[in-house]
RODO-2510 file (C-alpha; in nm, 4 decimals, decimal comma):
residues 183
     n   res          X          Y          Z
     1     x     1,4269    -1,9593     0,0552
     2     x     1,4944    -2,1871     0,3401
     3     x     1,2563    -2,4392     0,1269
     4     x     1,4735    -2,3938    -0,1854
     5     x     1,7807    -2,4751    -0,0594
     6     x     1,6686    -2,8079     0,1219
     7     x     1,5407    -2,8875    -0,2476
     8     x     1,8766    -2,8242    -0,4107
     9     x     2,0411    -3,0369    -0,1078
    10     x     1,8046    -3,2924    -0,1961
    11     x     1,8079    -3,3130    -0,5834
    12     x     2,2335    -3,2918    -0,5834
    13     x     2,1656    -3,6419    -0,2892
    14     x     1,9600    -3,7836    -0,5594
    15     x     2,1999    -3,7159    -0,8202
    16     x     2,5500    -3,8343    -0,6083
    17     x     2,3459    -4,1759    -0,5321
    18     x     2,2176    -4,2421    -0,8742
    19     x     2,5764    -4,1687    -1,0167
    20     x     2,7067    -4,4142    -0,6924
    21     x     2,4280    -4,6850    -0,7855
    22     x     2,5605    -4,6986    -1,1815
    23     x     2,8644    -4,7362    -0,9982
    24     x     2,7805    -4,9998    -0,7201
    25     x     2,5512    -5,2446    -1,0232
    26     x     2,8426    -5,2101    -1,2710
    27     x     3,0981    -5,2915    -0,9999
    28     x     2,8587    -5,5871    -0,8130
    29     x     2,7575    -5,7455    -1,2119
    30     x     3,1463    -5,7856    -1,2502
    31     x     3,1997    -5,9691    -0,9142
    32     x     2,8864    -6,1758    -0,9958
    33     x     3,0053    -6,2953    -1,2769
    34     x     3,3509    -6,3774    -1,1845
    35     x     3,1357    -6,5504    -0,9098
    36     x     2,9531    -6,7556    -1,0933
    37     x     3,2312    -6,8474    -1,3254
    38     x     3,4466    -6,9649    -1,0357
    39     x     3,1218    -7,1478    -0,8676
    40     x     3,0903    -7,3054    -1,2161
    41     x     3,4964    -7,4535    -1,2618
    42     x     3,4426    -7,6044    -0,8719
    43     x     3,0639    -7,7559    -0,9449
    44     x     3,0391    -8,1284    -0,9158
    45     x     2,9019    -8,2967    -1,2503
    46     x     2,5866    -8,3830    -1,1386
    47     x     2,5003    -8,0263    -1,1101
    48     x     2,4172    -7,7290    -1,3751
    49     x     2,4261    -7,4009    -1,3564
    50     x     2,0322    -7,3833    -1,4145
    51     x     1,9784    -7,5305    -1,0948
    52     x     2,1051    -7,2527    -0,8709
    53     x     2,0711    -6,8952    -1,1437
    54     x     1,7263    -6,7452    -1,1341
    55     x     1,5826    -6,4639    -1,3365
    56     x     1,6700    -6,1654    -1,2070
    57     x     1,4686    -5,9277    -1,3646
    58     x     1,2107    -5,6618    -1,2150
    59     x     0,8579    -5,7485    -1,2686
    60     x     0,6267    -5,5781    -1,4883
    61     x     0,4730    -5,2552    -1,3369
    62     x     0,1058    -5,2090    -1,3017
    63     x    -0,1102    -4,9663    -1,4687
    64     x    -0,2239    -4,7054    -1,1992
    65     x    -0,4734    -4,4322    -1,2228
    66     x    -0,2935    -4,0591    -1,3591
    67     x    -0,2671    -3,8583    -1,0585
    68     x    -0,2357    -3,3990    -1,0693
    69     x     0,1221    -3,4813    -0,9624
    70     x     0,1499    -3,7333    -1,2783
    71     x    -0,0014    -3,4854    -1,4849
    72     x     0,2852    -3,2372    -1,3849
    73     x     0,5612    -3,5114    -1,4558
    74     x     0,4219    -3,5570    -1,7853
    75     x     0,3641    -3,1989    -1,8999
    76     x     0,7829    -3,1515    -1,7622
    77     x     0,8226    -3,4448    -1,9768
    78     x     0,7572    -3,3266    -2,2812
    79     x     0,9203    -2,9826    -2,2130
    80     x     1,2205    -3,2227    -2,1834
    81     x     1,1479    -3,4451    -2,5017
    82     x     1,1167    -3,0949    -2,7134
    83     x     1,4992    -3,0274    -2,6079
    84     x     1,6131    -3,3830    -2,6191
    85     x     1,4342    -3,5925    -2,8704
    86     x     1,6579    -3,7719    -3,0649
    87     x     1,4501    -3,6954    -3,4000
    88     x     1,5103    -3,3053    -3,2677
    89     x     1,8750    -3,2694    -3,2680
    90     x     1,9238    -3,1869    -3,6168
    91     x     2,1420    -2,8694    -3,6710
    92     x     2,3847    -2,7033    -3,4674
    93     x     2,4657    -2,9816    -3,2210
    94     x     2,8202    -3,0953    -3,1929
    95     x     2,8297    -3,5048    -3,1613
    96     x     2,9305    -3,4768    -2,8215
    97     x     2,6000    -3,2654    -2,7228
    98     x     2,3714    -3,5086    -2,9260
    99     x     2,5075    -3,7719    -2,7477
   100     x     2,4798    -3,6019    -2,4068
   101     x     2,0989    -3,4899    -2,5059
   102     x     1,9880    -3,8333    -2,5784
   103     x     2,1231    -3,9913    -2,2322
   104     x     1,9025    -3,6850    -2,0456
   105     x     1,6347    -3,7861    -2,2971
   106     x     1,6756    -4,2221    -2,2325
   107     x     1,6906    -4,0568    -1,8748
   108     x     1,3712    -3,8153    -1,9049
   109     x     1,1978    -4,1353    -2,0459
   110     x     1,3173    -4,3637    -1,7245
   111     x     1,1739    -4,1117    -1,5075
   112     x     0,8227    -4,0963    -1,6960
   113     x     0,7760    -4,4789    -1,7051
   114     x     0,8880    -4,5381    -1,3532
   115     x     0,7096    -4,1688    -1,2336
   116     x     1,0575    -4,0937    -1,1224
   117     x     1,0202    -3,6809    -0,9553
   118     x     1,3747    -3,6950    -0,8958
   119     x     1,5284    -3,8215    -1,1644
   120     x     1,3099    -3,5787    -1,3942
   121     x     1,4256    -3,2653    -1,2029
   122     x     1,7505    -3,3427    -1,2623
   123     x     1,6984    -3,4020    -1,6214
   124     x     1,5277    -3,0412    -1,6345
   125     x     1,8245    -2,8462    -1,4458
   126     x     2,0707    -3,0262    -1,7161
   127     x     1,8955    -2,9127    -1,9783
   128     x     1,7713    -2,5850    -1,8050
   129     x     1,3994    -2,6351    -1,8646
   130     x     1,1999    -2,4493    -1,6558
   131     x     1,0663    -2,6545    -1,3529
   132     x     0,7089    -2,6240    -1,2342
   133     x     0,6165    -2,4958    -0,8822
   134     x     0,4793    -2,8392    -0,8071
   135     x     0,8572    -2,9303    -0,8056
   136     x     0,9457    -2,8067    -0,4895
   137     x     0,6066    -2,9610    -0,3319
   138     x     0,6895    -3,3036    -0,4640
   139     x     1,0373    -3,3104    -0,1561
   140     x     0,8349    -3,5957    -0,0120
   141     x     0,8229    -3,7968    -0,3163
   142     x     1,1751    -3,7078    -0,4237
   143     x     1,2892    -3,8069    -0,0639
   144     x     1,1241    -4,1616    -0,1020
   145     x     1,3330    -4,1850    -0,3792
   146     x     1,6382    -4,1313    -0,2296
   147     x     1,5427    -4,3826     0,0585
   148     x     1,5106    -4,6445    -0,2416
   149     x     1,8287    -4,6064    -0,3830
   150     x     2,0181    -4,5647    -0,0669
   151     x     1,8333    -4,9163     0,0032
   152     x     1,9317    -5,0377    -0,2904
   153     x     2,2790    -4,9067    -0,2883
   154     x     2,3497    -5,0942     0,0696
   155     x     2,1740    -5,4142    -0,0490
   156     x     2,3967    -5,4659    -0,3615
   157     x     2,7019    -5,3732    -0,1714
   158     x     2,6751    -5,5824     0,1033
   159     x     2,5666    -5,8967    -0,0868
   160     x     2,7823    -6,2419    -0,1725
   161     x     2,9161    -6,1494    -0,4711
   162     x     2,9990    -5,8075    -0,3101
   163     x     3,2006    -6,0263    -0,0145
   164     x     3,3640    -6,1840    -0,2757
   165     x     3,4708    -5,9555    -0,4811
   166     x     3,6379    -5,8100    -0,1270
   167     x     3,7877    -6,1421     0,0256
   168     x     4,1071    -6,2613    -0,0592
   169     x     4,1955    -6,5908    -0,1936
   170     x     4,1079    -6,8136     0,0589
   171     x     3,7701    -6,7014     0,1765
   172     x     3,7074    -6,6531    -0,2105
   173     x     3,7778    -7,0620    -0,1873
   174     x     3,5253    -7,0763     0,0965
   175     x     3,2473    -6,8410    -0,0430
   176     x     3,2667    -7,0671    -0,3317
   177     x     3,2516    -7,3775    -0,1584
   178     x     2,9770    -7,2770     0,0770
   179     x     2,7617    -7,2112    -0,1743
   180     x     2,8243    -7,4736    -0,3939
   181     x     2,7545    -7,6738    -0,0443
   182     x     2,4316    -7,5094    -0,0173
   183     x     2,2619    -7,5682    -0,3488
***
């Protein structure tokens, strides 16, 4: 029992820090761009914008072998997909429901591409599908995730456009300046 309470502890973490990091990127974008837009009214003429933005997307992830744990995540999967499937939710659902459905299912989909443990859990307990035993044996994996966000989580909240969105007028001037100094 002792087991299945650390694993509810751990899945409501996940879930608090993956509502907190929607939070945190929505909140950091914003001060990024008002960033950039105030970098870009104090830039000298002789340089662009394309000189100091870089692409800030994630890499493409590589194919790996299909592992029993992945087999478990998929089979969960599609226990998920047959409550959530956008092409399934014909009938009795009020708009608000089919809406809620196909987040957990754009969610359930996340999880499966990125062999998320956590993230699929939670998108089980929502929709009350059963969860496999394997569940509670994947803590380890669910943990790691929880490390990652909590990384990621500090790393956007602590960076320049975080400090800026923070400062007040002046050391918005200098933030500005600085790195308009830099590139």
């Amino acid at each position: 029992m002792e087991n299945s309470q650390s694993f509810k502890r751990l899945i409501r973490k996940y879930e608090f820090l993956l509502e907190d990091w929607e939070d945190v990127e929505e909140i950091a974008s914003g001060a990024m761009s008002d960033f950039i837009a105030d970098v870009g009214k104090n830039l000298p003429p002789e340089i662009q914008q394309s000189d100091y933005l870089v692409d800030t997307r994630e890499n493409e992830k590589e194919h790996t072998e299909e592992t029993e744990s992945d087999k478990v995540l998929k089979k969960l999967f599609r226990k998920i997909v047959l409550q959530c499937h956008p092409d399934r939710l014909i009938g009795d659902f009020s708009e608000l429901e089919r809406i809620r459905r196909i987040s957990l299912y754009e969610r359930a989909v996340s999880a499966h591409d990125n062999k998320n443990w956590a993230l699929m859990v939670i998108t089980a307990i929502k929709l009350d599908v059963e969860l496999p035993e394997e569940a509670e044996s994947m803590v380890d994996s669910i943990s790691e995730e929880v490390n990652k966000l909590e990384e990621r989580i500090a790393e956007k909240s602590s960076g320049h456009a975080w400090e800026y969105l923070n400062a007040d007028k002046e050391t918005k001037e200098l933030l500005v300046q600085n790195f308009i100094n830099f590139i």
